[in-house]
C-alpha positions in Angstrom: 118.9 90.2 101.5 116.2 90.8 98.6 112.9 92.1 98.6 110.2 92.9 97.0 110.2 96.0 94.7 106.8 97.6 92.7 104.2 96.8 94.5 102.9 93.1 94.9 104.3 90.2 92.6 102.9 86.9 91.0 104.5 84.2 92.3 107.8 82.2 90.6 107.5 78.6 89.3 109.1 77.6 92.6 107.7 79.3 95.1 104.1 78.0 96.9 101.9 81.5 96.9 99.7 83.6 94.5 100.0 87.0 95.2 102.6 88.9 97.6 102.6 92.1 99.9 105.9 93.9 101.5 104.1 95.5 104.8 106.0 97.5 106.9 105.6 98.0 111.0 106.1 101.6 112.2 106.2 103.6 115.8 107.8 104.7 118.2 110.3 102.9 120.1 108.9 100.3 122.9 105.2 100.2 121.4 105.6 96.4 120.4 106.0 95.9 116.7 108.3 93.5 117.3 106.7 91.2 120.0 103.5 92.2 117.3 105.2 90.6 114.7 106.5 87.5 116.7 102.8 86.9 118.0 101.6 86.9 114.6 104.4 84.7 113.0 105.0 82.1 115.7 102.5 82.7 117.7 103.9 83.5 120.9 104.7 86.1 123.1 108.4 87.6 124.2 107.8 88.2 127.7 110.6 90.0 129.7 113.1 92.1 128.0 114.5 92.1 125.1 116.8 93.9 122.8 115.4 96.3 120.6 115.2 96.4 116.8 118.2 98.3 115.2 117.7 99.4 111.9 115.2 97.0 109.9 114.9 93.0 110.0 112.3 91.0 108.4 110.1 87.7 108.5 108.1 86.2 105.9 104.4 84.2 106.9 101.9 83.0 103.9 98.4 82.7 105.1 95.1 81.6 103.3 92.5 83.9 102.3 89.7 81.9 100.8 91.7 79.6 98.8 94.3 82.6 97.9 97.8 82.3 99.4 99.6 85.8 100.6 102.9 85.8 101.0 103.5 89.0 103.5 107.2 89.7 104.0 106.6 91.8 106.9 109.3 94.6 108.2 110.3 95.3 111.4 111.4 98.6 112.1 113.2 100.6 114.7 111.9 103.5 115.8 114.7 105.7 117.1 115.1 108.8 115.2 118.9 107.7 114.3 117.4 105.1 112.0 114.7 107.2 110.6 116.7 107.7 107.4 117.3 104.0 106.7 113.2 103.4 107.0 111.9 106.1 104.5 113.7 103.9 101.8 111.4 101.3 102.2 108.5 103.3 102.6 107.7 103.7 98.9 107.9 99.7 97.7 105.7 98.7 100.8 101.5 97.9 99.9 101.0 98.5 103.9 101.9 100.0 106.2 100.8 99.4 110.2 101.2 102.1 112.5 101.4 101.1 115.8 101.5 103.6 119.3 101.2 101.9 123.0 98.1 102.7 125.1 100.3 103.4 127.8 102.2 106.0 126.5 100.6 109.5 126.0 104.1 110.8 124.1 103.8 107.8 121.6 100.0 108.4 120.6 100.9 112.0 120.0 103.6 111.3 117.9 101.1 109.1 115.4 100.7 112.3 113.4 104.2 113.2 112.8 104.4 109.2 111.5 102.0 110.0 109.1 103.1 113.0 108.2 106.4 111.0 107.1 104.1 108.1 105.3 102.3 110.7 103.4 105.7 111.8 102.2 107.4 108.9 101.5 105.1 106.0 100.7 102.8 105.4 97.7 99.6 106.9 97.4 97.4 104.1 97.5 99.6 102.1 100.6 96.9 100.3 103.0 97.9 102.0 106.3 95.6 100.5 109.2 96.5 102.4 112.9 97.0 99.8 115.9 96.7 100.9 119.5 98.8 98.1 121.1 99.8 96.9 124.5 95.4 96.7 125.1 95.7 94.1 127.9 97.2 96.9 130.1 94.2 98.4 131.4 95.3 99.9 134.7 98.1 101.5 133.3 95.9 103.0 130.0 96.1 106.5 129.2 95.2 106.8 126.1 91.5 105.9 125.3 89.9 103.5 122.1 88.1 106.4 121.7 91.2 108.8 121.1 92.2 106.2 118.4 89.0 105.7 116.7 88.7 109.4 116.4 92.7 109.9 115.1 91.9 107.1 112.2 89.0 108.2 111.3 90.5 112.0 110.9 93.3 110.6 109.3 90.9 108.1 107.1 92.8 105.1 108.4 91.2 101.6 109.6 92.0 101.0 112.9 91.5 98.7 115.6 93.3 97.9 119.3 96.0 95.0 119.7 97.7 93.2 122.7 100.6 90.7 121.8 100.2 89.1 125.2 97.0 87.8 124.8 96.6 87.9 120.7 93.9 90.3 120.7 93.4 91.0 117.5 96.9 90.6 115.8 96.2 88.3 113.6 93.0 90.3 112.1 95.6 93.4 111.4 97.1 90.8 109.2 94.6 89.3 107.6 92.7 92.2 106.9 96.0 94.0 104.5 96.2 90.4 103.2 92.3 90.4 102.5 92.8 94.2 101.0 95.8 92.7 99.1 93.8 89.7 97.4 91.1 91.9 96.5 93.2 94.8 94.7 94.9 92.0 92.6 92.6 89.3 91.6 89.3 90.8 92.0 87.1 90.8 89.1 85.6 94.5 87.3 82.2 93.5 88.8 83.0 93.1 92.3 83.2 96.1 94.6 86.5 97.6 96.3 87.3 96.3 99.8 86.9 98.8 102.4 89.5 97.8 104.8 88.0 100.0 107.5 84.4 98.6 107.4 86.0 95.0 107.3 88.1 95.7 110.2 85.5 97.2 112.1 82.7 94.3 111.7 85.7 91.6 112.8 87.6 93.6 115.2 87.3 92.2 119.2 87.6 94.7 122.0 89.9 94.5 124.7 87.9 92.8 127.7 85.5 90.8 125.9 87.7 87.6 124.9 90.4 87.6 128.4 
C-alpha cells in the first residue's frame, strides 16, 4: 500500500490527473465517515449495519474542477481510541482533513474539540480542515443544533457545513470544495486571490430540509 507523502504531487507520465490531495476523514466512532465516503465515491448509501473501520483503509476518486483533474486518495479512519496512535501518523502528509461528528449524538459533538486539539498537534499548519455535522436527515432524533456547529467552526476558524449520506446532502460539496482549495493553492496564478474555503462553502452549501 503507497501513498502520497509531502503535500500534493504533479502527476506521473502514466497516470490521468494534474494535481493530487491525501484528505483524511476523522470522528468519533458511528458518525458516518465511512457510509460519507461510499456516498461520495460510488454514490450510494450502506443502509443497515455494517462492520466498522479498523484501523485506516482508503479509496481513490478524480473529479473535474473547471478543466483540472484532482486525484483525492481519501482515508478512512477508525475512531476508537485503540487506533488513535496508528491515525496521528498520517496526520502530517494529509492537505485535508474533514472532521465529521453525528447530529444525533451530543457526546460526539463535544468531543470535536479534543479532535482538534489532536489536528493542531499532529497535522501541518496550513491542512484544509472543513467540520461536517452528519447524519442531517435525522431530524427527529437531532440534538445537536446547525447553529452549535456554525458557532464551533467559526471559533475554531473552520468551514463548515451539514451532511446526510442517505440522502447526499451536501457530500459531494465537502469534496469538491478541498479539491477546489487544492487547485487553487497549486496552480493559481500571483494575481489571483486565495480561495476562502469557508466563504465558498457557505455560498454553495444546501440545508437540510430544503432539497428532501
Amino acid at each position: 500500500m503507497s501513498y502520497l507523502q509531502n503535500g500534493p504531487t504533479k502527476r506521473p507520465a502514466s497516470d490521468n490527473f494534474d494535481v493530487a490531495c491525501k484528505v483524511m476523514l476523522l470522528g468519533d466512532s458511528g458518525v458516518g465517515k465511512t457510509c460519507v465516503l461510499v456516498r461520495f465515491k460510488d454514490g450510494a448509501f450502506l443502509s443497515g449495519s455494517f462492520i466498522s473501520t479498523v484501523g485506516i483503509d482508503y479509496k481513490n476518486k478524480i473529479v473535474d474542477v473547471d478543466g483540472t483533474k484532482v486525484k483525492l486518495q481519501i482515508w478512512d479512519t477508525a475512531g476508537q481510541e485503540r487506533f488513535r496512535s496508528i491515525t496521528h501518523a498520517y496526520y502530517r502528509d494529509s492537505q485535508a482533513l474533514l472532521l465529521l461528528y453525528d447530529v444525533t449524538s451530543e457526546s460526539s459533538f463535544e468531543n470535536i474539540r479534543a479532535w482538534l486539539a489532536e489536528i493542531y498537534e499532529y497535522a501541518s499548519s496550513d491542512v484544509i480542515i472543513m467540520l461536517l455535522g452528519n447524519k442531517a436527515d435525522l431530524n427527529k432524533e437531532r440534538v445537536v443544533s446547525r447553529e452549535q456547529g456554525e458557532k464551533l467552526a467559526k471559533d475554531h476558524n473552520v468551514a463548515f457545513m451539514e451532511t446526510s449520506a442517505k440522502s447526499g446532502l451536501n457530500v459531494d460539496l465537502a469534496f469538491m470544495a478541498v479539491a477546489r482549495d487544492i487547485k487553487h493553492r497549486n496552480l493559481k496564478r500571483a494575481s489571483e486571490p486565495k480561495f476562502n474555503i469557508e466563504q465558498y462553502v457557505e455560498s454553495q452549501r444546501e440545508k437540510p430540509g430544503c432539497c428532501s
